[in-house]
KOLTORBA-82659 format. One record per residue: x, y negated, z negated of N, C-alpha, C, O in turn; residue in one letter. Coordinates in pm, whole numbers, padded with zeros to 5 digits, always signed. Atoms other than C-alpha are relative to their C-alpha. Last residue first. Layout:
// KOLTORBA-82659
XYZXYZXYZXYZA/...
//
This chain:
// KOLTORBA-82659
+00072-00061-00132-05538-00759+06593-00110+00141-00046-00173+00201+00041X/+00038-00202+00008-05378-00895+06288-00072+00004+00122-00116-00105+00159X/+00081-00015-00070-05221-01248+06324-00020+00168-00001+00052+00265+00021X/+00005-00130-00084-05029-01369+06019-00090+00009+00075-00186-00059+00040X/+00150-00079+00006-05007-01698+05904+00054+00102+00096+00131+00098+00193X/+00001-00099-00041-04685-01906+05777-00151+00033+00024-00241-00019-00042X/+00080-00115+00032-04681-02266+05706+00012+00098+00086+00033+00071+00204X/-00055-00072-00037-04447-02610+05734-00061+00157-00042+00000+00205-00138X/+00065-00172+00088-04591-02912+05626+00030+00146+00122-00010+00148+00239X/-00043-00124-00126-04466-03293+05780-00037+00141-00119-00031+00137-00242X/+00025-00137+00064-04633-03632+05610+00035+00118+00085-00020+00127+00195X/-00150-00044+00052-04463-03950+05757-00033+00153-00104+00048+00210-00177X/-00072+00146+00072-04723-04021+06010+00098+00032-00114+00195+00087-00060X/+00087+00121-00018-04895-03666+06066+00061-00120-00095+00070-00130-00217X/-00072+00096-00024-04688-03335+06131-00088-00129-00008-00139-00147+00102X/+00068+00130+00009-04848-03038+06103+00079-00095-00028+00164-00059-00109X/-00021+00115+00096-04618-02706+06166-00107-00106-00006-00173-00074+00093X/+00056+00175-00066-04714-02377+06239+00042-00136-00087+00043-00157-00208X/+00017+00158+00087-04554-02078+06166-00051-00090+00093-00041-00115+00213X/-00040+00090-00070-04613-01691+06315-00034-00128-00101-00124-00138-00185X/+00004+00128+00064-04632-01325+06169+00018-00151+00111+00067-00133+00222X/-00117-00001+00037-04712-01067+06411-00016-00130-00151-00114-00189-00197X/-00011+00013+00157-04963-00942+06629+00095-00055-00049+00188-00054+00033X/-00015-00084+00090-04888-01038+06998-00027-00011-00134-00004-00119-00190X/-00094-00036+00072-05004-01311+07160-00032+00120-00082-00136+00151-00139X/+00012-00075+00135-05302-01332+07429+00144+00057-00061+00202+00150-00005X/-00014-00106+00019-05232-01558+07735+00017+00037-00147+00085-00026-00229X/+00145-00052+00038-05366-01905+07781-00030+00132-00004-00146+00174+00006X/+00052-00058-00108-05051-02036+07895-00086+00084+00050-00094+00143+00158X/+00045+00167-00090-04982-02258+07614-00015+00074+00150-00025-00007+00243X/-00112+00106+00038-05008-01942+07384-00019-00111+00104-00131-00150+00139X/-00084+00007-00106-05302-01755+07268+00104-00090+00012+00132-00169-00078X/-00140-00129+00011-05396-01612+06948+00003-00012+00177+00000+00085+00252X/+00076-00123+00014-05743-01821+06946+00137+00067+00054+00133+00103+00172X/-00095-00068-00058-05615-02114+06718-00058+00113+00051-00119+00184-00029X/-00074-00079-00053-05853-02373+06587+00054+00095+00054-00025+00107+00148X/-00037-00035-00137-05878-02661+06376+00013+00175+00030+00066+00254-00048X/-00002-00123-00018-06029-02795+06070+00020+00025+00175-00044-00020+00270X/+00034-00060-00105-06041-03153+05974+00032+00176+00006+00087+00222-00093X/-00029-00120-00023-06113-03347+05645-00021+00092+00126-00135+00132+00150X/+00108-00126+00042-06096-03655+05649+00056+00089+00042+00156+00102+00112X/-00009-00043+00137-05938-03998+05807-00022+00085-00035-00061+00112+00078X/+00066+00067+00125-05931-04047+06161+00042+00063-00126+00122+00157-00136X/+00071-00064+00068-05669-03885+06438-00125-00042-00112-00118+00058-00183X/+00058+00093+00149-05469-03999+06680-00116+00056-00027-00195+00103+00054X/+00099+00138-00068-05362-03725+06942-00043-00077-00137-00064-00024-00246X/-00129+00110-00055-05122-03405+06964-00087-00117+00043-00110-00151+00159X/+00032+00130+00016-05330-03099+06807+00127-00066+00033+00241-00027+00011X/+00166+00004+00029-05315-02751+06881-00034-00119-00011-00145-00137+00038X/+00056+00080+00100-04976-02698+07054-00119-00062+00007-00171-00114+00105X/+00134+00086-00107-04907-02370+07207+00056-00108-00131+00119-00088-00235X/+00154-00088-00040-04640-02082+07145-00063-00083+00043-00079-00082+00165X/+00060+00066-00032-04252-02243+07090-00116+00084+00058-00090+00164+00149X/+00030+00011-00125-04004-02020+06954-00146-00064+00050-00236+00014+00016X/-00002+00172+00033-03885-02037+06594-00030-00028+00157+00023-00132+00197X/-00172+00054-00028-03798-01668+06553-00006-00150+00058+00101-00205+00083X/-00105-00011+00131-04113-01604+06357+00121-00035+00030+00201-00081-00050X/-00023-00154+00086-04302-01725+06654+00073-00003-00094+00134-00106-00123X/-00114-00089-00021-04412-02118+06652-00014+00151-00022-00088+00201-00107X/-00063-00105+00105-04729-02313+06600+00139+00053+00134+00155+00041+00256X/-00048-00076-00083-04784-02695+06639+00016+00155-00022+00057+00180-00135X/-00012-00083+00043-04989-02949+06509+00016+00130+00086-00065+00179+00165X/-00096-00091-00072-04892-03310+06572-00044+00141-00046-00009+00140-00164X/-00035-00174+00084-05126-03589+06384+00013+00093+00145-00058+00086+00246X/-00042-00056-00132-05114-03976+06528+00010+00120-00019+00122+00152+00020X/-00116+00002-00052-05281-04132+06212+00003+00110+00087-00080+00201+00086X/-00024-00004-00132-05593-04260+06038+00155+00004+00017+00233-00073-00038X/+00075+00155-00081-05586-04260+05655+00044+00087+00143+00113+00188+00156X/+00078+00097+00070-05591-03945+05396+00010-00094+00083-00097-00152+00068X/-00083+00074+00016-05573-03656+05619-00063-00115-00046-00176-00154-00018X/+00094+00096+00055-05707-03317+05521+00084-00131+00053+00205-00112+00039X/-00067+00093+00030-05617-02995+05672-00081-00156+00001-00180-00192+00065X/+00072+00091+00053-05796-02666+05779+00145-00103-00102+00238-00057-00168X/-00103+00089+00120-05622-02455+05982-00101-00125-00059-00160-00207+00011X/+00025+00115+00030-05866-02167+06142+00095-00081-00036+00175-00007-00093X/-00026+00086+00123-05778-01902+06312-00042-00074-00045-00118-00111+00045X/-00024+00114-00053-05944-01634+06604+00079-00088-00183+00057-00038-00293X/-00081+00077+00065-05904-01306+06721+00020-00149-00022+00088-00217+00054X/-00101+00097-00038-06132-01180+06936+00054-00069-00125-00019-00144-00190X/
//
C-alpha cells in the first residue's frame, strides 16, 4: 500500500491547511485543516482521495498553508 509522508515544521501555534491536488489542479483530499502547536509534524497520505478511493499513479501537489506561511510541492505516487 502506498503510503506518504509530509514532514513540516511550524515555528509558533497556528490554524495549518494541507491540501493535495492532481497535476491539473483538481481537488483530491485534505490532510490537515485544524490548529496546530509548535514543532515538528509529519503527516500522512495513503493515495486516496476524499472519498476513500485509491488514486492513480501520477504526479500530484500539495499545498500547506499555516498563518501567513503558504508552500507549494510536487510528489509523485508510484504504485
Amino acid at each position: 500500500n502506498p503510503i506518504t509522508r509530509i514532514n513540516y515544521d511550524l515555528p509558533q501555534d497556528e490554524h495549518t491547511f494541507i491540501v493535495v491536488f492532481d497535476i491539473m489542479g483538481r481537488y483530491v483530499k485534505t490532510l490537515v485543516d485544524k490548529n496546530q502547536t509548535a514543532g515538528f509534524k509529519t503527516v500522512k497520505w495513503d493515495a486516496t482521495n476524499n472519498k476513500g478511493k485509491r488514486v492513480a499513479a501520477g504526479m500530484y501537489i500539495y499545498r500547506i498553508v499555516s498563518g501567513s506561511f503558504s508552500e507549494t510541492k510536487k510528489m509523485i505516487l508510484i504504485k
